[in-house]
GUVEX-189680 format. One record per residue: x, y negated, z of N, C-alpha, C in turn. Coordinates in steps of 0.2 Angstrom, whole numbers, plus 5000, padded with zeros to 4 digits. Layout:
BEGIN
XYZXYZXYZ/...
! end
This chain:
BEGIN
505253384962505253324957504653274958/503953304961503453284962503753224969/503953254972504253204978504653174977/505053164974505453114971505353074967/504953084962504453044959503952994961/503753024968503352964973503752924977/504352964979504652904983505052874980/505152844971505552814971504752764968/504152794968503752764966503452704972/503552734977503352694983504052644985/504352654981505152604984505152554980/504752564973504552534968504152464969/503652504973503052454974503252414981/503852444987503852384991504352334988/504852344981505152294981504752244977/504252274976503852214970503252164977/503052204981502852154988503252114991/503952144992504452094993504452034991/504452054984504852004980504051934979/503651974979502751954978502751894985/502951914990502951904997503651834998/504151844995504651784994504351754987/504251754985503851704979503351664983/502851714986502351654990502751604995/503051625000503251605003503851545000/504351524995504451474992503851434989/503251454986502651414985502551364991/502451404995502251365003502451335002/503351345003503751295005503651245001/503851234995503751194989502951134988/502351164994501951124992501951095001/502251125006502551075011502851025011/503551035005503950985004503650915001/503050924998502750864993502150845000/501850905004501550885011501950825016/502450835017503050795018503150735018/503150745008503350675005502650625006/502350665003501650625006501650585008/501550615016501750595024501850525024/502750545022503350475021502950445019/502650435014502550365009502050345012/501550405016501050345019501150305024/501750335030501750295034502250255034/502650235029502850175025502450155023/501950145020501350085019501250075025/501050115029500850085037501250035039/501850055036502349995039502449915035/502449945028502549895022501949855025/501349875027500849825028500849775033/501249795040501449765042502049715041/502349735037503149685034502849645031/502349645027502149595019501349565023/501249575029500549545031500049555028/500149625024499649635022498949685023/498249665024498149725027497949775021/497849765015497749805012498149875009/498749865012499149925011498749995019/498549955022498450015028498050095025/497650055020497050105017497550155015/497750105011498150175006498750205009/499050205016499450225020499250275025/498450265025497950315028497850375024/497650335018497450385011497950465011/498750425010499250475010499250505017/499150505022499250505029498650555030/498050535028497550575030496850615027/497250585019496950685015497550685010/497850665006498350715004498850735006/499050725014499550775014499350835019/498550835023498350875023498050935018/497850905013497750935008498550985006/498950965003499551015003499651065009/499751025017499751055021499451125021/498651115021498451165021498551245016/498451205009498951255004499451275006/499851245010500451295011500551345014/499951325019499751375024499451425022/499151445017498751475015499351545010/500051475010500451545007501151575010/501351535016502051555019501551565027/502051585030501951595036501951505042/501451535045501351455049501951425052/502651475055503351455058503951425054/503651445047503851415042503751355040/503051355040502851275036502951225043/502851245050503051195058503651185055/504151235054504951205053505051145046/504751145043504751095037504351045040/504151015043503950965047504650935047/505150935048505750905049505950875041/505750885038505850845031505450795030/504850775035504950705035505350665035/505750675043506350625044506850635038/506950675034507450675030507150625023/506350635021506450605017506350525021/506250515026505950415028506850405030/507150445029508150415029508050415025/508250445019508350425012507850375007/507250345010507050325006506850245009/506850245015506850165020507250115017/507850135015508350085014508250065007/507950095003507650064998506850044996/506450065000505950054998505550005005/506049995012505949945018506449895017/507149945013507849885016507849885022/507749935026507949955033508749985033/509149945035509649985036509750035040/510450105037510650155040511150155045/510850165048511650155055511850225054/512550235059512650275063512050305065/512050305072511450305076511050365073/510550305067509850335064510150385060/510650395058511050455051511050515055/511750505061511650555065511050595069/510550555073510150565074509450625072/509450585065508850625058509250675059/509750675057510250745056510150795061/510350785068510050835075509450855073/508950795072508250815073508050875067/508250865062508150885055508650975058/509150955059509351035059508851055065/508851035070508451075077507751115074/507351065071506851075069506851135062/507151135059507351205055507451275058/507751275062508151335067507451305073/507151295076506651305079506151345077/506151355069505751365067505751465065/506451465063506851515062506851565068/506951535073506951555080506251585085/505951545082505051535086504851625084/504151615087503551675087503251675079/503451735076503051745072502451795070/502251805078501751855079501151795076/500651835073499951815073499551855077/499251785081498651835085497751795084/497451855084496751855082496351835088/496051795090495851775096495051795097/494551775097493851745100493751725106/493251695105493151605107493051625115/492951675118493051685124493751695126/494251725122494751745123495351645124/495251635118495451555119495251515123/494451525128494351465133494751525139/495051575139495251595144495951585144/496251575137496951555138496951455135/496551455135496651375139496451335144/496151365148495951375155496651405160/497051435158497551455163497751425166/498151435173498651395175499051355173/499451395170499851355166499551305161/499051305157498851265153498651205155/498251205162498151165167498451105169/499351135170499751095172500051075166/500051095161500351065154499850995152/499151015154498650955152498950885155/498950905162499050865167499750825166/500350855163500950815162500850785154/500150815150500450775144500050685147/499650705149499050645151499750595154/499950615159500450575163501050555159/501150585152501750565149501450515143/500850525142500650475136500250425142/500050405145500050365151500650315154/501350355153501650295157502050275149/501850305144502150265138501950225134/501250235138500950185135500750105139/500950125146500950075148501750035149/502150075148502850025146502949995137/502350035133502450005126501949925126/501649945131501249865132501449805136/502149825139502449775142502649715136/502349655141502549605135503349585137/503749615142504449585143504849635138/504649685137504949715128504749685122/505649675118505449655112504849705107/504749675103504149715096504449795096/505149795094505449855092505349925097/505649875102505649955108504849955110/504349905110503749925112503449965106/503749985101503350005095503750065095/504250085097504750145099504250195105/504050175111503750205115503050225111/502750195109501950185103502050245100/502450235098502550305092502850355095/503050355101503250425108502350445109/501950405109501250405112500950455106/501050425099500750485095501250525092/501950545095501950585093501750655096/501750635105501450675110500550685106/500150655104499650675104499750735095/500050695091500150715084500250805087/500850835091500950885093500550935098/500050915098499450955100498850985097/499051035095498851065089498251125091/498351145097498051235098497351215097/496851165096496251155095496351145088/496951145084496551155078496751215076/497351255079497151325078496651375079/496451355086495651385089495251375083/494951325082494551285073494751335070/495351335065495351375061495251465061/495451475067495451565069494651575067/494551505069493551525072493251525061/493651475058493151515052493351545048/494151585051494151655047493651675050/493651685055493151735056492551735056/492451685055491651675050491751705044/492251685040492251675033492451745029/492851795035493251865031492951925037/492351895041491851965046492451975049/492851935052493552005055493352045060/493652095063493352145066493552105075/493952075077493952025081493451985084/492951975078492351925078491851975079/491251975084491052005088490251955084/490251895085489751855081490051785080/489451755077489751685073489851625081/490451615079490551575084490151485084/490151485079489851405078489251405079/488751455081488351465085488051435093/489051415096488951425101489351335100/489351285108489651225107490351215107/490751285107491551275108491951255101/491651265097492151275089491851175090/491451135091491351055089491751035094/492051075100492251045106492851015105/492951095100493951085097494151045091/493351025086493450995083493450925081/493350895090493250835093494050835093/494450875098494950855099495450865096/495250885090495950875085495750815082/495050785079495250735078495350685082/495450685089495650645093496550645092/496750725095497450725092497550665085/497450695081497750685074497450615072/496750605074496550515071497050475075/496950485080497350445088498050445085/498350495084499350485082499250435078/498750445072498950415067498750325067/498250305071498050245071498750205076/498750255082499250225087500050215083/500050245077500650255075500650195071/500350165067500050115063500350055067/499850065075500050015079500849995081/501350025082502050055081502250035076/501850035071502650025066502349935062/501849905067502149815066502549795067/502849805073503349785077503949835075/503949895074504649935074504549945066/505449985067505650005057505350065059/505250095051504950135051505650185051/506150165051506550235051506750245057/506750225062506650245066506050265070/505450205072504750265073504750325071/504550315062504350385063504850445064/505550435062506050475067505750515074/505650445078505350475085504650505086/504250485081503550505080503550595081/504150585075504250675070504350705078/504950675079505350725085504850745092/504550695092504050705097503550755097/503350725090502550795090503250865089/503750885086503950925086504150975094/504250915098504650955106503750965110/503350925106502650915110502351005107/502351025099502051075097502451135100/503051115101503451165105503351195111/503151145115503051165124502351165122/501651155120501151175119501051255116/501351255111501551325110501551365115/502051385116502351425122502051405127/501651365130501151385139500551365137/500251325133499551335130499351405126/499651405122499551475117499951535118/500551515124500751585128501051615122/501251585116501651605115502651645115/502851625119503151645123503351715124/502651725126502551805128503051865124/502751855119502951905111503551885107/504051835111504751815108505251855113/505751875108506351935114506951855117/507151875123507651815126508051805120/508351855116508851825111508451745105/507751765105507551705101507251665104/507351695110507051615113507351575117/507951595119508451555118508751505114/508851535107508951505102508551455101/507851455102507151415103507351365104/507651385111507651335118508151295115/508651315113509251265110509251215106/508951245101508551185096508151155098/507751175102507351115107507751055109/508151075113508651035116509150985111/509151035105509650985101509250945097/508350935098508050895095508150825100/507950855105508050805111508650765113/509250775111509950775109509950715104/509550725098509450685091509150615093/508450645096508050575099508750525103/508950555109509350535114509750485110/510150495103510450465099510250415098/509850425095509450375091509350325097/508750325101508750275105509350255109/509650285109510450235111510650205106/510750225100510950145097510450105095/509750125094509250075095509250035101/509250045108509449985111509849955111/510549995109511249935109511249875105/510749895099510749865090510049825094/509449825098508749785097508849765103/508949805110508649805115508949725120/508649685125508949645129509549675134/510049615137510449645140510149675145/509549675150509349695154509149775153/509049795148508749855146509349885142/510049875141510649875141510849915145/511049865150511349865157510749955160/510149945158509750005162509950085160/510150065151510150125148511050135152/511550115151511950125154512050155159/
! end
C-alpha cells in the first residue's frame, strides 16, 4: 500500500512539473510575441522616418528596437527554452506583413505574401528541429571552441559576405530599393551572430549562481569585454545599417530579408561556431537543414518579385 501510495504520489508531482513547465513555456512564448511586436513597430518608425523626412521618428524606432524589445526578449528567455523563443523570431515578418499596408501603405504582393510565409514556416520548424541541448562552457572552453577550424573559416566567409554586400549596396547604378535590399542582407548577417552574446551571458550565470562549471570569476579576466564589444557591434551595427536600408527600401520587404538573414546567419553560426551540431540525431538535422533551405527558398521569392516589381531591365535580364 505504502508503494503504491508513493508512486501514484511521484506521478502526482511530474504531472504538476509538467504542467508548471508548459505554463512557463507559453509565458515565454507570449512575452516573445509582444518582443516581436516591439521589434515591428520600431523598425517601422526607422522607415516611417524616412517616408515623412523626418528625423525625429529614428529615436523612437531605436527606443522600440533597442531596449524594449530587448527587455521582453530577455524575459522570455528566462522562461521557455532558447530553441523556442529563436523560432518565434519569425513573427516579426508576420507581424510587418500584416501591419505595413496600413500603417506604411506598402502594398502586398504575391511575392511578399508568399515569401513571409516560406520564411515564417521555415523559421518555426527550425526551431522545432534545432539543438536543445544546453551546455555550460567556461571562458577557456569557448576561446577554444571559437578558435576552431571550422570557426576560422566561418569568420572568414561571414567578412566576405558582409563585404561584397556592402559594396554592391553602395553601387550608385542601383535604384534606392534594391540598394536598401543588399543593406539589410548586411545587418541581417551581422544581426545573426549571436555566440558572443551567449559566451556574455554563460559568463554571468556563472558568476551570478557559483555553477560548478565556474572554476573562478571570469570578468576578472579581458574575455567576457571582448564578447561584450562584439555583440554590441553585432546588434548596434544591424540596427543602425538597417535604419540605413530602410530610406531607400519598404519596410516589408527589408525587414522580411533582414529577419531571414539573421535567421539562416544564427543557424550556420550555431552549428560550426557553437558546434552545435554535434548533439542533434541526422533525423533533426535534417529536418534543420530543410527548413534552412526553405527560408532561403522564401528570400529567393521575395527578391524575384522584388526585382520584376523595382528592379532596371538590366538587373532583370541578369536575374533571369
Amino acid at each position: 500500500a505504502d508503494s503504491s501510495a508513493s508512486a501514484i504520489y511521484i506521478s502526482r508531482r511530474r504531472i504538476f512539473r509538467m504542467e508548471g513547465e508548459s505554463t512557463e513555456g507559453m509565458i515565454g512564448v507570449l512575452l516573445d510575441v509582444v518582443a516581436t511586436l516591439a521589434g515591428t513597430v520600431g523598425k517601422q518608425f526607422l522607415r516611417f522616418a524616412a517616408v515623412r523626412q523626418n528625423a525625429w521618428y529614428y529615436p523612437l524606432g531605436l527606443f522600440f528596437t533597442g531596449v524594449i524589445d530587448p527587455i521582453f526578449d530577455a524575459g522570455a528567455y528566462s522562461f521557455a527554452a532558447a530553441s523556442i523563443i529563436t523560432a518565434c523570431a519569425g513573427m516579426v515578418i508576420v507581424w510587418n506583413v500584416l501591419l505595413a499596408p496600413y500603417t506604411l501603405g506598402e502594398p502586398l504582393t504575391r511575392p511578399r505574401m508568399w515569401g513571409s510565409a516560406m520564411i515564417a514556416v521555415g523559421t518555426i520548424f527550425t526551431g522545432v528541429f534545432g539543438n536543445h541541448t544546453e551546455v555550460n562552457r567556461s571562458v577557456e572552453e569557448y576561446l577554444e571552441l571559437f578558435s576552431r577550424p571550422a570557426a576560422l573559416v566561418y569568420y572568414g566567409c561571414m567578412v566576405a559576405a558582409v563585404a561584397f554586400c556592402w559594396v554592391k549596396g553602395r553601387d550608385p547604378n542601383l535604384s534606392p530599393q534594391m540598394s536598401g535590399y543588399y543593406m539589410s542582407t548586411v545587418a541581417g548577417i551581422l544581426a545573426g551572430n549571436t555566440f558572443t552574446t551567449k559566451a556574455v551571458v554563460e559568463m554571468v550565470e556563472c558568476v551570478s549562481e557559483s555553477s560548478a562549471h565556474c572554476e573562478s570569476n571570469p570578468f576578472l579576466t579581458v574575455w567576457p569585454y571582448v564578447f561584450i564589444c562584439g555583440t554590441l557591434v553585432f546588434s548596434g551595427g544591424s540596427l543602425l545599417i538597417l535604419a540605413i536600408a530602410l530610406r531607400g527600401s519598404e519596410a516589408l520587404a527589408s525587414i522580411t530579408i533582414f529577419e531571414g538573414f539573421m535567421i539562416i546567419t544564427g543557424a550556420v553560426q550555431g552549428n560550426i561556431v557553437m558546434d552545435e551540431a554535434r548533439d542533434v540525431d541526422w533525423i533533426n538535422f535534417v529536418g534543420y537543414c530543410e527548413n534552412v533551405f526553405l527560408i532561403l527558398a522564401g528570400l529567393g521569392v521575395l527578391l524575384h518579385g522584388e526585382i520584376y516589381a523595382n528592379g532596371s531591365p538590366a538587373q532583370q535580364t541578369a536575374l533571369v
